[in-house]
TIFI-807647 format. One record per residue: residue in one letter; x, y, z of N, C-alpha, C in turn. Coordinates in steps of 0.02 Angstrom, whole numbers, plus 50000, padded with zeros to 5 digits. Atoms other than C-alpha are relative to their C-alpha. Example, Ala and Ser with C-alpha at 12.3 -4.5 7.8 and 13.67 -1.06 7.14 Angstrom:
(nuse 'A' (50045 49941 50000) (50615 49775 50390) (50045 50060 50000))
(nuse 'S' (49958 49941 49997) (50684 49947 50357) (49961 50055 50037))
***
This chain:
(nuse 'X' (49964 49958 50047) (60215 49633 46801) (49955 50019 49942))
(nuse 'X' (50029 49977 50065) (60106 49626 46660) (49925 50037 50042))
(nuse 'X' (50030 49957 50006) (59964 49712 46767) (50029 50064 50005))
(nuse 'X' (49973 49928 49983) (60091 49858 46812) (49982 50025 49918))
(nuse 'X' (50003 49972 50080) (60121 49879 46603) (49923 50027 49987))
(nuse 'X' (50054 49981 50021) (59937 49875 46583) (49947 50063 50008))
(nuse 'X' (50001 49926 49984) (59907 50003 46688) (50014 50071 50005))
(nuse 'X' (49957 49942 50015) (60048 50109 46643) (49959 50026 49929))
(nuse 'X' (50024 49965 50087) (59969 50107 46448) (49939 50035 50028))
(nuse 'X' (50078 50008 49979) (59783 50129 46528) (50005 50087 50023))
(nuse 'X' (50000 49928 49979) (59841 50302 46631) (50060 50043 49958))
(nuse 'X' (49952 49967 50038) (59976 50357 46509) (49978 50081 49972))
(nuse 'X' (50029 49930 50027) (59866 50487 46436) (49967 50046 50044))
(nuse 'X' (49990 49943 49950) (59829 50561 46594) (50044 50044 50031))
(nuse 'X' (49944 49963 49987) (59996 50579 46643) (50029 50039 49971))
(nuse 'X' (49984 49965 50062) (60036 50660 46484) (49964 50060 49996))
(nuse 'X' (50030 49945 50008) (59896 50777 46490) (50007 50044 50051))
(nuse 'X' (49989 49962 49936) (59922 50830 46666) (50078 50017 49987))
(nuse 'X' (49936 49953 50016) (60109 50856 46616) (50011 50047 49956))
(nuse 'X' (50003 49957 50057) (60060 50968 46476) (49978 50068 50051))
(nuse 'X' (50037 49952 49973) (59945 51070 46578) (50026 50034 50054))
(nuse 'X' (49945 49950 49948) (60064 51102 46720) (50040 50045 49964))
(nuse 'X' (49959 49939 50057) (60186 51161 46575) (49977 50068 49971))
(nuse 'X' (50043 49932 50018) (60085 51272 46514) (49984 50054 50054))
(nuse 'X' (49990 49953 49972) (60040 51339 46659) (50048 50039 50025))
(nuse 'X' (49936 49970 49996) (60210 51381 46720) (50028 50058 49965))
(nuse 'X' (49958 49965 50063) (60262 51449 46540) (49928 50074 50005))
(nuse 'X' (50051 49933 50021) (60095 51563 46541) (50032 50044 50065))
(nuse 'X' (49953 49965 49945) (60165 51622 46725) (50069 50030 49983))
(nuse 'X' (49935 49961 50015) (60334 51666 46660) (49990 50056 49954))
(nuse 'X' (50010 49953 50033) (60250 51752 46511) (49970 50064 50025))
(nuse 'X' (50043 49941 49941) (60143 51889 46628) (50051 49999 50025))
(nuse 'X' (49961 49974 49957) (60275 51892 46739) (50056 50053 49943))
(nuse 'X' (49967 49959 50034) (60393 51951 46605) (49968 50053 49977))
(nuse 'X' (50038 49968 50018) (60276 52058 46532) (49974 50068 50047))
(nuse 'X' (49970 49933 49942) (60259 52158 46690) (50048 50029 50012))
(nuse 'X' (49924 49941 50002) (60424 52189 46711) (50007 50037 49933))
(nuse 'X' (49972 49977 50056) (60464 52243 46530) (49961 50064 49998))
(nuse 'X' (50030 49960 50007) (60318 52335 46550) (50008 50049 50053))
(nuse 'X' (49978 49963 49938) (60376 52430 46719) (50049 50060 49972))
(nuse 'X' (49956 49962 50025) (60520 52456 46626) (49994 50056 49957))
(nuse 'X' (49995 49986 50045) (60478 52524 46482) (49961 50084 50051))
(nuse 'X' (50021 49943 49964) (60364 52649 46602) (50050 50055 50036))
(nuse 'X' (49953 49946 49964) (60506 52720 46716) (50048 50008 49945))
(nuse 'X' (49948 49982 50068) (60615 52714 46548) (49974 50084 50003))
(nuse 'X' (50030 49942 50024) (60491 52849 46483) (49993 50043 50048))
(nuse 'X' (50026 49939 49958) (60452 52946 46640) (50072 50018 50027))
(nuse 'X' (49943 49981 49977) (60644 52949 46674) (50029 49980 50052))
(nuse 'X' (49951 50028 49908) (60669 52872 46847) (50055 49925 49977))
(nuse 'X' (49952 50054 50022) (60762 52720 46749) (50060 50022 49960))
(nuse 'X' (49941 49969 50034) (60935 52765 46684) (50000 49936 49952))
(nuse 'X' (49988 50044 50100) (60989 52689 46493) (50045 49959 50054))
(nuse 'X' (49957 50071 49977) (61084 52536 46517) (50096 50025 49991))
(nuse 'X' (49918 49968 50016) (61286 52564 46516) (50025 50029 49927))
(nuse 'X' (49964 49970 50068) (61311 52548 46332) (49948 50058 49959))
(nuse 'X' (50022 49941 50033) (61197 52697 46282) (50012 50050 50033))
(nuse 'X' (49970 49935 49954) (61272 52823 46410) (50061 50021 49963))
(nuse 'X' (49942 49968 49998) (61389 52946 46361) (50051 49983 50013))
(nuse 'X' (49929 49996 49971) (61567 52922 46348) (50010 49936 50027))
(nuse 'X' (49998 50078 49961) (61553 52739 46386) (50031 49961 49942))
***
């Protein structure tokens, strides 16, 4: 028992850093991913092939 603990303190800061670094990567992946779309959007917004969302249409 007391070598499990010792080992748990010993690699703690690996596990920690490797759970950071996955996070990050993930969160940088969601950020680009969003970022394309918004940016898709914002393209067919302007060139017209994307219609306004419900509440800026006419008569809605």
């Amino acid at each position: 028992m007391n070598e499990l603990i010792l080992y748990l303190i010993k690699e703690y800061h690996t596990a920690v850093m490797h759970t950071l670094t996955i996070s990050t990567i993930i969160a940088v992946w969601v950020v680009i991913c969003g970022c394309i779309r918004f940016g898709i959007a914002v393209y067919r917004r302007a060139k017209g092939i994307y219609p306004p969302a419900e509440s800026l249409r006419e008569g809605h």
